[in-house]
C-alpha positions as CSV (number, residue, x, y, z in Angstrom):
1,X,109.1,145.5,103.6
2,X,111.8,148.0,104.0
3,X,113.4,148.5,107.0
4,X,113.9,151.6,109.2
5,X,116.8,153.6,107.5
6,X,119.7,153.2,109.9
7,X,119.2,149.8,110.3
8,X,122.5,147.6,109.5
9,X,122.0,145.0,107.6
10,X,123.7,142.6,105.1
11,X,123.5,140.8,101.5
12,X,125.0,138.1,99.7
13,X,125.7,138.8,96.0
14,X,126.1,135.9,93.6
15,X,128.1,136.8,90.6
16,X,129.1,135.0,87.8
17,X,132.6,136.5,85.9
18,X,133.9,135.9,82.7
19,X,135.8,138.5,81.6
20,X,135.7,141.2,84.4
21,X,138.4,141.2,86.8
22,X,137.3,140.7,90.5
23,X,138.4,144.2,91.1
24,X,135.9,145.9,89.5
25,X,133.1,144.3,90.6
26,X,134.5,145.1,94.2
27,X,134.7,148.7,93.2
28,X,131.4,149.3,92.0
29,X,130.2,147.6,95.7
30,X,132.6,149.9,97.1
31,X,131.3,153.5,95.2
32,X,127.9,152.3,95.8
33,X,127.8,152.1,99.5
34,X,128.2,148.3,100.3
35,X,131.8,146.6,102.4
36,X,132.5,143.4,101.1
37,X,133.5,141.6,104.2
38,X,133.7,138.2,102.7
39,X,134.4,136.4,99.0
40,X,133.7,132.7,98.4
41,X,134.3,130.8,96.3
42,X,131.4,128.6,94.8
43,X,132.8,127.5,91.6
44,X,135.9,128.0,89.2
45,X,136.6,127.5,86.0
46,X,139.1,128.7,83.0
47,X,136.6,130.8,81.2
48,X,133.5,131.4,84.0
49,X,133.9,131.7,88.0
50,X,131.3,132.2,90.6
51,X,131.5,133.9,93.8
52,X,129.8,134.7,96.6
53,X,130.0,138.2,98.3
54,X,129.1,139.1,101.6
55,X,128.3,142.7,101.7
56,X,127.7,145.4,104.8
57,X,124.9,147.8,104.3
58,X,124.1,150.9,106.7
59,X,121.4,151.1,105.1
60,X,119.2,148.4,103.4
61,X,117.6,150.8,100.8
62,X,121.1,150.8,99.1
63,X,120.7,146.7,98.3
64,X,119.0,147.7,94.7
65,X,121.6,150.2,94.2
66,X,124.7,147.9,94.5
67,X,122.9,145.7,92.7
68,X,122.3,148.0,89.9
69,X,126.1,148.9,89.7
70,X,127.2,145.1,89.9
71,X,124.8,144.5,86.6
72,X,126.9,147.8,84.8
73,X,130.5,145.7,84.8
74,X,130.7,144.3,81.6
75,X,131.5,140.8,81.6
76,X,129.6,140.4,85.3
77,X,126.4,138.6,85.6
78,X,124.3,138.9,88.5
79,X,123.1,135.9,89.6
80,X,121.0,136.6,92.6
81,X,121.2,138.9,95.8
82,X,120.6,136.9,99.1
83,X,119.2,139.1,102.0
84,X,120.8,137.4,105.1
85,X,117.9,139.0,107.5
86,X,115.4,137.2,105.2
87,X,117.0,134.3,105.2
88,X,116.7,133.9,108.9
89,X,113.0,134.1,108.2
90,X,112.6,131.7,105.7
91,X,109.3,129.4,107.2
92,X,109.3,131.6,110.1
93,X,112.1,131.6,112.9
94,X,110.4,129.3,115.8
95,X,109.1,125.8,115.5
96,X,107.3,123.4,118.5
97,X,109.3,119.7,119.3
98,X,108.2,117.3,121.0
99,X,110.1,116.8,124.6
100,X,110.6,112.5,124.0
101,X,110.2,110.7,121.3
102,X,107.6,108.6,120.5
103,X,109.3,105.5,119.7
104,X,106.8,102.8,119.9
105,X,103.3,101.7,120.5
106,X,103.6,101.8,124.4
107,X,104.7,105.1,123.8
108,X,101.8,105.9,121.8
109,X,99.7,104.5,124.1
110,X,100.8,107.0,126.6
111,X,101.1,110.1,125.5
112,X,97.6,110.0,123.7
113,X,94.8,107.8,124.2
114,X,94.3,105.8,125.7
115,X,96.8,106.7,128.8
116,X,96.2,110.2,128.4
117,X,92.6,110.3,129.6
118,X,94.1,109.3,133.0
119,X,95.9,113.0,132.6
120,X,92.9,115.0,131.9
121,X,90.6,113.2,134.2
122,X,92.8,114.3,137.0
123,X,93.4,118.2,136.0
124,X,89.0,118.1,135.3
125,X,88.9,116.6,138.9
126,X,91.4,119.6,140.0
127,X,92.2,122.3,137.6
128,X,95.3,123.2,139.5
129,X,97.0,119.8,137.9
130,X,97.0,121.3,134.5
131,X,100.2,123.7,135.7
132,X,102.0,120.6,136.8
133,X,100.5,118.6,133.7
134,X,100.5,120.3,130.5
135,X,102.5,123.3,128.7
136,X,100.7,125.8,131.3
137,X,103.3,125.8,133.5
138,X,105.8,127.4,131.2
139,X,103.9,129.0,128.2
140,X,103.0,132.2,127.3
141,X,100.8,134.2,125.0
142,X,102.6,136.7,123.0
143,X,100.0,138.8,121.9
144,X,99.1,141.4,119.4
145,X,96.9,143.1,116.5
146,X,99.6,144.4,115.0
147,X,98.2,148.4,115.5
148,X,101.6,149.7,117.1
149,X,104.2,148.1,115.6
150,X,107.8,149.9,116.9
151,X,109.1,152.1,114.2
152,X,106.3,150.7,111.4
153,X,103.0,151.9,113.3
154,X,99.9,150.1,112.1
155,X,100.8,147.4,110.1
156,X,98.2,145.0,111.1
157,X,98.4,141.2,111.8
158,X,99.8,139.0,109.6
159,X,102.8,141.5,109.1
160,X,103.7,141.8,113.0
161,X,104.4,137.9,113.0
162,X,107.9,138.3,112.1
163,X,108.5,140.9,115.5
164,X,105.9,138.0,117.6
165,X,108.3,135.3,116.7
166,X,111.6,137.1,116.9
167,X,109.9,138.1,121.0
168,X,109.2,134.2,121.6
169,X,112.7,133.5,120.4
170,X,113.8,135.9,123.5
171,X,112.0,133.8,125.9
172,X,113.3,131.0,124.6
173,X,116.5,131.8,124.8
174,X,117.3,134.1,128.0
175,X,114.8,132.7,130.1
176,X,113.4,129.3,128.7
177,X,110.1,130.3,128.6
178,X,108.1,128.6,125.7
179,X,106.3,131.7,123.8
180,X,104.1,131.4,121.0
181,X,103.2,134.2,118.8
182,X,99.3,134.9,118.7
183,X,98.4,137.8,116.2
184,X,95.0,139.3,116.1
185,X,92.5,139.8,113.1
186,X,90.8,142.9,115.2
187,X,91.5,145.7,116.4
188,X,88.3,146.3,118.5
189,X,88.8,146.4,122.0
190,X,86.3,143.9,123.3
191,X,87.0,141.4,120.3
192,X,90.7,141.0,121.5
193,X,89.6,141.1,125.3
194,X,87.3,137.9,124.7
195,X,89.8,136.2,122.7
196,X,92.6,136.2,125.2
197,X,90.2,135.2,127.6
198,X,89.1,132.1,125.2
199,X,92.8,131.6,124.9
200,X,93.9,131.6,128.3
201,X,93.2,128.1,129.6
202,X,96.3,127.1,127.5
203,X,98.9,130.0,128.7
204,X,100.3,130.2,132.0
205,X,101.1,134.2,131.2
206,X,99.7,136.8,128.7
207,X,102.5,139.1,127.0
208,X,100.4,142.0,125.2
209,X,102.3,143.4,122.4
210,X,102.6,146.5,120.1
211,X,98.8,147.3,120.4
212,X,98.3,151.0,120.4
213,X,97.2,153.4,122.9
214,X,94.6,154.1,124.3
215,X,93.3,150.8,124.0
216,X,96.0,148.9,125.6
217,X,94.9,150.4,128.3
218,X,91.8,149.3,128.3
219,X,93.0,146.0,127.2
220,X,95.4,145.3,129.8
221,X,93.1,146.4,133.1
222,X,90.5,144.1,131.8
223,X,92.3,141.0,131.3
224,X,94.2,141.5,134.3
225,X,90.8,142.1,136.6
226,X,89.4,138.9,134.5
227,X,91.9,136.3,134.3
228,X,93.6,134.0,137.0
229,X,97.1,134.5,135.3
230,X,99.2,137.6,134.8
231,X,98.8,139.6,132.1
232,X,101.8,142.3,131.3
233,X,101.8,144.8,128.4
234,X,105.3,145.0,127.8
235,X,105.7,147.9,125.3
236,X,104.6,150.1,128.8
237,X,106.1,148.4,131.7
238,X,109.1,146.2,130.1
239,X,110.4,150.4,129.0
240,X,109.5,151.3,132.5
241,X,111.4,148.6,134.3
242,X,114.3,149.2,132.4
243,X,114.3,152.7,131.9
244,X,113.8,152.9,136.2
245,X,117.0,150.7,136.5
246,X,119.1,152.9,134.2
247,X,118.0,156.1,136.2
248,X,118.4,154.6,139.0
249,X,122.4,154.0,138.4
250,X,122.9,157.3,136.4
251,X,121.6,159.1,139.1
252,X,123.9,157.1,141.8
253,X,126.8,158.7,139.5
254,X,125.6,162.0,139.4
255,X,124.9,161.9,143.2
256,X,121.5,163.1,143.1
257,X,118.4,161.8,145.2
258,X,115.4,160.2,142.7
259,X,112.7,162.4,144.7
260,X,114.6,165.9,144.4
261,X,114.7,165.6,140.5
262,X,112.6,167.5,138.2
263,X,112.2,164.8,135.2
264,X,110.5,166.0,132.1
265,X,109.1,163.4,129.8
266,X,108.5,164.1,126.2
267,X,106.0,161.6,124.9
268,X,102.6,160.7,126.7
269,X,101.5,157.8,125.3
270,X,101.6,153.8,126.6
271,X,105.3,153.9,127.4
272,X,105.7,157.9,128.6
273,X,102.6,157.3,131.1
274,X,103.8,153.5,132.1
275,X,107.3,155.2,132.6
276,X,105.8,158.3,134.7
277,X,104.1,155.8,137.0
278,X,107.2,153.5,138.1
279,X,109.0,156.8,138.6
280,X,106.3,157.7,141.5
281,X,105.8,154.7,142.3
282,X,109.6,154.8,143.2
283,X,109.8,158.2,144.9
284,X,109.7,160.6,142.3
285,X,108.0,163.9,143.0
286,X,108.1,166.6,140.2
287,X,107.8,164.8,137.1
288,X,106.4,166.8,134.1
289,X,105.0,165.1,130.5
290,X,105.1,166.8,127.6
291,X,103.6,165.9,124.4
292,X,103.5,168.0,120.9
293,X,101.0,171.1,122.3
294,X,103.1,171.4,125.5
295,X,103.3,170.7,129.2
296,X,100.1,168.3,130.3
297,X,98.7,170.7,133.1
298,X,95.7,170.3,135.5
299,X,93.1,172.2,135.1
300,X,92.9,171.4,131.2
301,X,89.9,169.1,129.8
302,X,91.9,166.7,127.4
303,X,89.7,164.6,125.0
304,X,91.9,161.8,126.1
305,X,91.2,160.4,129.7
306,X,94.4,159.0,130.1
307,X,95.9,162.2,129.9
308,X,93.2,163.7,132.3
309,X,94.5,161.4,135.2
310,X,97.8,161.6,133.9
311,X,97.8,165.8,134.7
312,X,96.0,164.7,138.2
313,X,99.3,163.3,139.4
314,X,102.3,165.0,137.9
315,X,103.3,168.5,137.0
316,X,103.2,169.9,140.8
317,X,103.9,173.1,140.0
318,X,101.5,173.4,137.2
319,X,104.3,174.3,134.6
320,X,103.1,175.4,131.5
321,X,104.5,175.8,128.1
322,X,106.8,174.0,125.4
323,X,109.4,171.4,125.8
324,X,112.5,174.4,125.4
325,X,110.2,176.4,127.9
326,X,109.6,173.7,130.4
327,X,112.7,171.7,130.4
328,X,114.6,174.6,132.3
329,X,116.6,173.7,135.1
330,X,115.2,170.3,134.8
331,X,117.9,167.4,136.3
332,X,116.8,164.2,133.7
333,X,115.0,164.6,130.2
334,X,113.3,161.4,129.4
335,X,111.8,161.1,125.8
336,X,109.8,158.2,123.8
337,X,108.6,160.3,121.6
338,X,110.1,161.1,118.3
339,X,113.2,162.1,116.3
340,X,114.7,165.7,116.6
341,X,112.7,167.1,119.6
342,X,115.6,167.8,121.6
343,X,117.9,169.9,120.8
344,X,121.8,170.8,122.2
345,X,120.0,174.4,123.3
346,X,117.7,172.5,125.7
347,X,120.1,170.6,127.5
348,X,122.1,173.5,128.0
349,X,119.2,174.7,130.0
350,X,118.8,172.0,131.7
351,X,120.4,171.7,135.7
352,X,124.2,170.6,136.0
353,X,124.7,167.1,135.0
354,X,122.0,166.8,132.7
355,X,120.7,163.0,131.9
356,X,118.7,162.8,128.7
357,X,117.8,159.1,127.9
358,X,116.7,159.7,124.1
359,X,114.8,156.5,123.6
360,X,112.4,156.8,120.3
361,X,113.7,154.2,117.7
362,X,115.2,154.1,115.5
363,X,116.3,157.8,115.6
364,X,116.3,159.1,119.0
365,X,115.0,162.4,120.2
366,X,118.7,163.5,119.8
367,X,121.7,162.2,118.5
368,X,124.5,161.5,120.9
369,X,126.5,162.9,119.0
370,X,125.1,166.3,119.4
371,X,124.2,165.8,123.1
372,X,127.7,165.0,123.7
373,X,129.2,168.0,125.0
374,X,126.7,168.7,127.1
375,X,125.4,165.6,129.0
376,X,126.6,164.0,131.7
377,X,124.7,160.3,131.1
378,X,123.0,159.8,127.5
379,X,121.2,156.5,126.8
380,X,119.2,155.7,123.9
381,X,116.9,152.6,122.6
382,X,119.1,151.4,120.3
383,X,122.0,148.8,120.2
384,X,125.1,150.7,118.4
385,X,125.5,153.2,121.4
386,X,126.1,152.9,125.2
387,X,123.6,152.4,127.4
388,X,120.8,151.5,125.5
389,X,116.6,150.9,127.3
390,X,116.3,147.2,126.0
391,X,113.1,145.5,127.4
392,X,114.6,142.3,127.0
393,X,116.2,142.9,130.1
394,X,112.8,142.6,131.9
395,X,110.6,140.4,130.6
396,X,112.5,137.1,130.3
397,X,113.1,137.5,134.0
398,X,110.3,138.7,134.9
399,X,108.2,136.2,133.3
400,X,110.4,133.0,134.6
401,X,109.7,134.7,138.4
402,X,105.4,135.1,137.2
403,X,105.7,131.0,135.8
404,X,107.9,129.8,138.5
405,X,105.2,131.3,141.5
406,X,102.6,131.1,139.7
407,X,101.8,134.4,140.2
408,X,97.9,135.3,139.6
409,X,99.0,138.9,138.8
410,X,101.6,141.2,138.4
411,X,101.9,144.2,140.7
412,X,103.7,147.0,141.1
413,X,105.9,146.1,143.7
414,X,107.0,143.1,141.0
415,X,107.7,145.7,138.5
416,X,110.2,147.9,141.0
417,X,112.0,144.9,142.0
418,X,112.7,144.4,138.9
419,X,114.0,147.1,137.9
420,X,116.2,147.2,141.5
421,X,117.4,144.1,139.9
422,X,118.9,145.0,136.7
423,X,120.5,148.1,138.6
424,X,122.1,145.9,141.0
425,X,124.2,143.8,138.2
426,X,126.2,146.8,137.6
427,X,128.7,146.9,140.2
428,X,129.8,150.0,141.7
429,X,133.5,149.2,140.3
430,X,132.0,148.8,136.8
431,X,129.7,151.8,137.1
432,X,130.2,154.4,134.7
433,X,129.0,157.4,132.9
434,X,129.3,154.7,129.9
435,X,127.6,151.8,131.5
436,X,124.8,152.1,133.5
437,X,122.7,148.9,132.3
438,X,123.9,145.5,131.9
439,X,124.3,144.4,128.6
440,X,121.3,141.6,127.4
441,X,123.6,138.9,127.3
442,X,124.4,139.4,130.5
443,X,123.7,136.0,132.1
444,X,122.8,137.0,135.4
445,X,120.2,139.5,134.8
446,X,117.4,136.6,134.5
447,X,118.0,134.8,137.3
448,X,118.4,138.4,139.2
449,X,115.2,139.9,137.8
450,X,113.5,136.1,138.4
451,X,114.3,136.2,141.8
452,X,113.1,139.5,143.1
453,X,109.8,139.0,141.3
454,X,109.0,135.9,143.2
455,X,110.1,137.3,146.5
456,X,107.4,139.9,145.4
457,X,105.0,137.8,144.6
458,X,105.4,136.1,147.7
459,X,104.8,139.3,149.7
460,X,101.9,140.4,148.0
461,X,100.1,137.1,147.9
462,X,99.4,136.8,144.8
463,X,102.0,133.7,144.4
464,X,100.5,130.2,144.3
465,X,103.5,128.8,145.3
466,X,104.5,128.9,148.6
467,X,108.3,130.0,150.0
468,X,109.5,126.4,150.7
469,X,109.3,126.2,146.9
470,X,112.1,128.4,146.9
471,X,115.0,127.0,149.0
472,X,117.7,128.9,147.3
473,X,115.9,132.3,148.3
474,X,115.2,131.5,151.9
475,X,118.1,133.7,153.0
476,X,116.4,136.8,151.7
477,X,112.3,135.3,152.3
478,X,113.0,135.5,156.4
């Protein structure tokens, strides 16, 4: 499967030489498009050598032409090109261990029968037990039919495995959450609905993932009004948290008040509506969505609902007309959408010290590049440019807070914290029209993010843990 042009990526070319000189070969890399960061050497010999070339792509479609030009030096064979990216996946990237070994038959006799009926006797006795006794207690479900896959649409289930597993990784890593990847034969609505829920016993949260809209919707309300655990759809409210905290420090540099913006959002689907509701949820008041037949107005009879109650509550003014039309005077442009919509002529028309977070992947909405000149903050979802919307900020955190107090739900409140959270671990020294979000590895963004969703969970009630749990809060829980 090719991957989105733009993409970096990187091979390994193993060639055999005789005759050519070493020089060539690295000049036909070189004209074809690849950098050869690094030669090794895997066997030498008077008449035959073989090497090992590490090659830089910006682009992976130009593997097969490198390739082609390696095979046109005479006296250079070939041998094989090594994709390092597939590599990585070779028998998948996760794996389950066992937390003590089993070492003899004492051992044995514990952790399976017949000590073990002890264990589930006592969790049948009281279910509670089995967050305190089994894998509940720091497991999720990551969860998906594969319908809404970013930047490769609806490429079903067996070929979003590889994003499920690389999203469990995440866990794993920046919050040490266990996360198993659960992909979906179905796409129909009530089929997935009544499969989580046959799954849940197991999973102390439920991470919905790349499942297209409308249904995730749909999806999401149900399994949250029907299960005891929370359920979070990250595609809409991971990019909501995160987008909320950049905003939230670009408009501390630009000095302007969230509620007194005008913030047009190009893009109505999961994420654009998930991101329009944090932003009122957090104060903002004139908030326009646009999608490819204009402004989303009241008054209008949509054939999609969601859009229906999305014109109820934004668009104050009833502004009609196209993105260059509406986007006038407008303080922050917000898109998840798609490449190109944006152009340098909109932002000029936009209020002074334009923000335009241009977060469609891979290509955003705008280069920034061309926005440049005329922005005063640019973000974008990607990794090779400042201040990019990354949901792993969010949901490591948030999910460690949800597991920690286990939290029945999450709420609204949770998801604002959260995003208060991230803000707060860019400093005002380090603040800057170049960083406004804390880089990923940034350690303390878990345990920030962790913390502010228990203390709201605690507030709203919805934690099953109580605050004595949480000694190391207890300055900020009185």
């Amino acid at each position: 499967m090719a991957l989105p042009a733009g993409t970096s990526a990187s091979i390994i070319l193993r060639v055999e030489l005789s005759s050519a000189n070493f020089g060539q070969v690295a000049a036909a890399v070189s004209d074809a498009g690849g950098d050869i960061v690094a030669v090794d050497v895997i066997r030498a010999g008077k008449q035959v050598s073989v090497r090992d070339l590490t090659v830089n792509l910006t682009d992976p479609l130009q593997s097969s032409r490198i390739a082609a030009a390696v095979r046109q030096v005479p006296g250079a064979k070939l041998v094989n090109v090594s994709d390092q990216t597939f590599l990585m996946h070779l028998g998948g990237k996760i794996e389950v261990t066992a937390k003590m070994p089993i070492k003899n038959r004492d051992d044995l006799s514990r952790v399976y029968t017949p000590g073990v009926a002890r264990i589930s006797t006592a969790i049948h006795e009281d279910p509670a037990k089995a967050h305190t006794l089994t894998i509940k207690r720091n497991t999720v479900a990551v969860v998906s039919d594969g319908s809404a896959v970013l930047g490769l649409g609806n490429i079903g289930p067996l070929a979003a495995m590889p994003v499920m597993e690389g999203k469990a990784m995440l866990f794993k890593q920046f919050a040490g959450v266990d996360a198993f990847p659960i992909c979906l034969d179905t796409q129909d609505t009530e089929e997935i609905i009544r499969t989580v829920k046959l799954l849940a016993p197991a999973f102390g949260g439920i991470n919905l993932e790349d499942i297209s809209s409308p249904r995730c919707f749909e999806i999401e309300r149900r399994l949250a009004e029907e299960l005891d655990i929370p359920v979070f759809h990250d595609d809409q409210h991971g990019t909501a948290v995160v987008l909320l905290a950049g905003l939230l420090n670009a408009l501390k540099l630009v000095g302007k008040p969230l509620e007194a913006c005008k913030i047009v959002f190009c893009g109505i689907g999961a994420a654009g509506i998930a991101c329009t509701n944090i932003l009122l949820s957090a104060g903002a008041r004139n908030v326009i969505g646009v999608d490819k037949h204009g402004a989303i107005v009241r008054g209008a009879d949509y054939p999609n609902e969601a859009w229906n109650e999305y014109a109820a509550r934004t668009n104050p003014l009833n502004e009609s007309g196209s993105l260059s039309e509406v986007i006038e005077g407008a303080d922050v442009f917000i898109g998840v959408s798609g490449p190109g919509v944006l152009t340098a002529r909109d932002i000029r028309k936009m209020a002074k010290d334009p923000i335009v977070f241009a977060m469609a992947n891979p290509s955003p909405e705008i280069s920034p590049e061309e926005a440049e000149p005329y922005v005063r903050v640019m973000a974008t979802g990607r990794s090779d440019y400042p201040n990019q919307i990354n949901n792993v900020l969010c949901f490591p955190g948030l999910f460690r807070g949800l597991l920690d107090s286990r939290s029945t739900r999450v709420t609204e409140s949770m998801k604002l914290a959260a995003a208060k959270a991230i803000a707060s671990v860019v400093t005002d020294d380090e603040l800057s029209e170049q960083y406004i979000i804390p880089s990923v590895f940034n350690h303390q963004v878990v345990e920030k993010v962790r913390e502010a969703v228990i203390q709201a969970a605690l507030e709203a009630n919805v934690a099953r843990k109580g605050a004595s749990s949480f000694p190391e809060l207890s300055a900020s829980l009185t």
